[in-house]
Structures are given as structure tokens and as C-alpha cells.
C-alpha positions in Angstrom: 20.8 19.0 1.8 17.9 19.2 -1.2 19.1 18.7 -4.5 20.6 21.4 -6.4 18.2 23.6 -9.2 18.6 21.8 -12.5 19.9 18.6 -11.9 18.3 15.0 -12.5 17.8 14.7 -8.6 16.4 17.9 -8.5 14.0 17.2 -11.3 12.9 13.5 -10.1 12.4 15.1 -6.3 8.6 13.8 -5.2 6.9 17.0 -4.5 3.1 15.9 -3.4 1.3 12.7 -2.4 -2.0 11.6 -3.9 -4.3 9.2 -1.8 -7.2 8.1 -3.5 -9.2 5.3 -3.3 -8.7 1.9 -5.4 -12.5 1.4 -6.2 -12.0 -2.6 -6.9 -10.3 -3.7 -4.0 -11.2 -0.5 -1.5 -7.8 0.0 -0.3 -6.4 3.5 -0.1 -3.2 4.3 -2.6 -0.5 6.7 -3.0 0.7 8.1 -6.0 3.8 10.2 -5.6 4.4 13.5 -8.2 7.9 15.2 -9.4 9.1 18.1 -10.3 9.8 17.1 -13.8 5.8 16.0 -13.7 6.3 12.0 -13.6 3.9 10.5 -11.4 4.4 7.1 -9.9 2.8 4.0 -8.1 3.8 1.2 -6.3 1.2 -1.8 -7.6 0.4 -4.7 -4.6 3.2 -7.1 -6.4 5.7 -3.9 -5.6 6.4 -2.8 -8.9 6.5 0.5 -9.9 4.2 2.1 -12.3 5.2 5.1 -13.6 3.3 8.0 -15.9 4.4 11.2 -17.5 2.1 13.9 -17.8 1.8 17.5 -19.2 1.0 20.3 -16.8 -2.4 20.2 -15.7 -4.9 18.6 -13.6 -2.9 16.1 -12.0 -6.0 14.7 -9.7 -7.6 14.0 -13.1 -4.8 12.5 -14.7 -4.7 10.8 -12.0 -8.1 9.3 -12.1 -7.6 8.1 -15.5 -4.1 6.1 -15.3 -4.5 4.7 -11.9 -8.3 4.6 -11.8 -8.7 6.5 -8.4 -11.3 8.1 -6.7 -12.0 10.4 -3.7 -8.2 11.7 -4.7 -6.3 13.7 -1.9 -3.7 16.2 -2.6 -1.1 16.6 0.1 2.2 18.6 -0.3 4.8 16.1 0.5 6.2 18.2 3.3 2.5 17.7 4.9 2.6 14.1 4.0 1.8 12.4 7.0 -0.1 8.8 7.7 -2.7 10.9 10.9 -3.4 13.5 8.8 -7.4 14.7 9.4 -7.8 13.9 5.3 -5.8 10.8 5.0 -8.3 9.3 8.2 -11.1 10.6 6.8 -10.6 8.6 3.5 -9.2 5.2 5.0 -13.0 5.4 7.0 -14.4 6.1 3.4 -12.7 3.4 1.8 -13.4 1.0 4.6 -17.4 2.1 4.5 -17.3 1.6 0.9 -15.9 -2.1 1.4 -18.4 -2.7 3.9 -21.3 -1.4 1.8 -20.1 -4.1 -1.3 -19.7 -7.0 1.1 -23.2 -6.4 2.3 -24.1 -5.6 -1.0 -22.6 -9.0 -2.8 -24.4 -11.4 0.4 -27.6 -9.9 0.0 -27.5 -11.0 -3.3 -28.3 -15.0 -4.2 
């Protein structure tokens, strides 16, 4: 049963997932997005960072807090690991990390 309109649950419900693309280490991230507008990310040592935002452009506040790129919206009732986009930019992210280690050994 969802939460009820008004409430604290209701409010901290996650609504859509963000996938973008950690441009230092290549790996693809999820940034989960409330109601109340409180956007939040689980960093590799599994602590949660947290942001609140005004209404707006959420893929560019994105962007700028988490550092992001190639950013995905996906409604969370959508959310789903074989999604066509979610593929697409796992490839993209892999390519990228291909392209660097070639990159960084061509290099003396």
C-alpha cells in the first residue's frame, strides 16, 4: 500500500532513477529523486550522499553535485537493470574506459 498524501513517507518516496556516468572511474551510477526533491547517492564505501534541490532541472543539478554525465532519466516504476537505455550507457561507459586505458598506454 503507497504511502498516504502528506506524510513524511509520502514525501521521502523515490520517484525516478538517474544513471549517469562517473567520468573518473567509468562506472555507471544511480542517483535516486523524492517527492519532497532530495536527491541521493550511494558512494563505493556505501555511504549515502544526499542533496536538496529546488525545482528544476534535476539532470543538471545533477551534473553538478555528483559530477555525472550521459545522465538517464527513468521513472522509478520503469526502473529496470535490461532497460534499452540503461544497456546502452553501461556499453558507453565501458567504451569510454577502454578508450582511457588505451589512451594512458600509448602514452610513455
Amino acid at each position: 500500500m503507497p504511502p498516504k498524501k502528506g506524510t513524511k513517507d509520502y514525501n521521502n518516496e523515490i520517484t525516478t532513477s538517474y544513471y549517469g556516468i562517473d567520468p573518473k572511474t567509468f562506472k555507471v551510477r544511480c542517483v535516486s529523486q523524492t517527492r519532497a526533491g532530495n536527491l541521493s547517492m550511494i558512494t563505493d564505501s556505501g555511504i549515502p550522499y544526499s542533496h536538496s534541490y529546488r525545482p528544476g532541472d534535476a539532470k543538471a543539478e545533477i551534473h553538478l553535485v555528483y559530477r555525472l554525465i550521459d545522465i538517464v532519466a527513468m521513472p522509478i516504476m520503469l526502473d529496470n537493470s535490461d532497460s534499452p537505455a540503461l544497456v546502452a550507457l553501461r556499453k558507453k561507459a565501458a567504451q569510454m574506459k577502454a578508450d582511457h586505458e588505451a589512451k594512458q598506454q600509448g602514452q610513455p
